[in-house]
N, C-alpha and C positions, 0 to 999 in steps of 0.2 A: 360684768359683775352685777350682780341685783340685789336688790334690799331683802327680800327674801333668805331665810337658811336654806341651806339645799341638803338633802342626803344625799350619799350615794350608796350605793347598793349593787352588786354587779349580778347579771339577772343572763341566763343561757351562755352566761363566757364571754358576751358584745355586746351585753347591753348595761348600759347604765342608767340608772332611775335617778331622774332628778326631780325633785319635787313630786306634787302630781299629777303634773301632764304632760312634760320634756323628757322624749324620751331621745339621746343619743345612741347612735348607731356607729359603733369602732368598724374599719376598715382595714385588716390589717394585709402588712405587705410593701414591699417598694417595687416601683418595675411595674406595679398589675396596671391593670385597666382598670375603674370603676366606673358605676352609674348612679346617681340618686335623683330622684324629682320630688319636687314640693306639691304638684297634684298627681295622683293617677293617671298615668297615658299620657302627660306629658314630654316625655319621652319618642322623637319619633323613631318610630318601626325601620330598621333595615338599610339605615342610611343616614347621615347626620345633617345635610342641608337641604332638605325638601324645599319645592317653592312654597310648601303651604304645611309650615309650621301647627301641630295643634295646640288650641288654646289661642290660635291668631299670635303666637308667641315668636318671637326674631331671634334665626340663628347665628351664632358669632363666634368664631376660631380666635381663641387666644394660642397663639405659638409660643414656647419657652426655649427653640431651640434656632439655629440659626437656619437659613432658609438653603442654604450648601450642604446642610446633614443628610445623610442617609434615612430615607423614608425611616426603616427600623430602629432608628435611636431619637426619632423626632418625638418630642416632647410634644405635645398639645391640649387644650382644655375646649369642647364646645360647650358654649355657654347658650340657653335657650330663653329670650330676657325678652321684658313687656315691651320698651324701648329699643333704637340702636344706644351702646353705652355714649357713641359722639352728640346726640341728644340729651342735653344736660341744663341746667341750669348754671349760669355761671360759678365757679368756684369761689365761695371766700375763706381767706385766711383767718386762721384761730392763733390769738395770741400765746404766745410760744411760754412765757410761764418761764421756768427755771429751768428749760430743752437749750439748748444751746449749741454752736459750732465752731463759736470764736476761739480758739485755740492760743492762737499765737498769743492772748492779751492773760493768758494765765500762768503765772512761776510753774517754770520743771524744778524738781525735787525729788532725790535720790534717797527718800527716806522710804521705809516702809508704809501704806497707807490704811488705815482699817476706818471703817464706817459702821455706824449701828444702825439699824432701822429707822426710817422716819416715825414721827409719831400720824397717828392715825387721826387726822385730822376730829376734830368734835365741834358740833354746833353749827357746824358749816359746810357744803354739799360739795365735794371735791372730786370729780372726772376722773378719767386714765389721762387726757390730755392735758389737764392743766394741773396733774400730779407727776410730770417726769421731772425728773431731777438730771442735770447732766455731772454727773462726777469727775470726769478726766476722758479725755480723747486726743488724738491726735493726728493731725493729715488737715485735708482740706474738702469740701464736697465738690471744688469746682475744678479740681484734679482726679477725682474719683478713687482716691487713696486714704485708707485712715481707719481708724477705731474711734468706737467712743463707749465710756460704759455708762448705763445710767440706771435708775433706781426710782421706783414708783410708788406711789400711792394712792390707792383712792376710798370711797368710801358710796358711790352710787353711782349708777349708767352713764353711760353716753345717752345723752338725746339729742335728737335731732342734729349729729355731730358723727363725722366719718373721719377716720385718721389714713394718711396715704403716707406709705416709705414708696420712694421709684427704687430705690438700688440696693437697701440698706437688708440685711439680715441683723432679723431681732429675734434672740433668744428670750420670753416672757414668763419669769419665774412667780408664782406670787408666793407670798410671804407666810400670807394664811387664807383662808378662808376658800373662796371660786371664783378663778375668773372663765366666763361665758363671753364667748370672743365669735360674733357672726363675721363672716369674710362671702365675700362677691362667690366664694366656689363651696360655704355652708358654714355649718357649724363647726367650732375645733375644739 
């Protein structure tokens, strides 16, 4: 999300006008192939693990499928990256805020539940990360079984701060406004 308004504007059927100088590019389809690069001709020609990347850039196979699948239903992403991603800085942990897991220590109750929107914080600079709310969930992470819903707010960027689910599917509605969400395979 950005401090800025954004328009939008839908421009040849794919494209979207944000502002004015992001321009997104819709992809539409499931099942296809795509390609996109952040320079020209980074892209290599004709093959996807050259020993000699251009841009001196490192190639890398992310799999989404399991290694026993049929070549034709294999899932995969090549990523073309400045680094290997094992080259890292150590990770640190961002305090978790009111995200939550603990399950067991919260009353079940068989009544209907409704919630209103949080208020939109004022005066104060509040994240996507340290505006989740955890509402109700249930299971455990260290069983890899469960739900959880939760509800967000924020009000300015992430800086210098990256958010990682390993397992989890997150559906990200926003309430109003734009959320601009960059991800390791682009813009969404």
């Amino acid at each position: 999300m950005t401090d800025r308004k954004r328009k939008q504007e839908p421009v040849d059927g794919h494209t979207v006008k944000r502002g004015d100088k992001d321009d997104l590019k819709y992809m539409s389809g499931f099942g296809n192939d795509f390609e996109t690069e952040g320079l020209p001709g980074a892209l290599p020609e004709g093959q996807n693990n050259p020993q000699k990347c251009p841009y001196g850039l490192y190639a890398e196979q992310l799999s989404g499928s399991a290694f026993t699948c049929p070549r034709e239903t294999n899932k995969r992403v090549w990523l073309y990256r400045i680094q290997p991603s094992v080259k890292h800085e150590p990770y640190q942990e961002a305090p978790s805020g009111y995200h939550s897991n603990a399950f067991e220590n919260i009353p079940v109750t068989p009544q209907q539940l409704r919630w209103a929107p949080f208020d939109i914080p004022a005066g104060t600079n509040v994240d996507f990360l340290e505006g989740v709310h955890t509402l109700m969930g249930a299971g455990d992470p260290c069983t890899r079984y469960g739900a959880a819903v939760h509800i967000y707010t924020c009000n300015t960027n992430m800086k210098n701060k990256a958010f990682y689910n390993a397992d989890g599917d997150w559906l990200i509605v926003p309430q109003q406004g734009v959320l601009h969400v960059t991800t390791e395979q682009g813009v969404l």
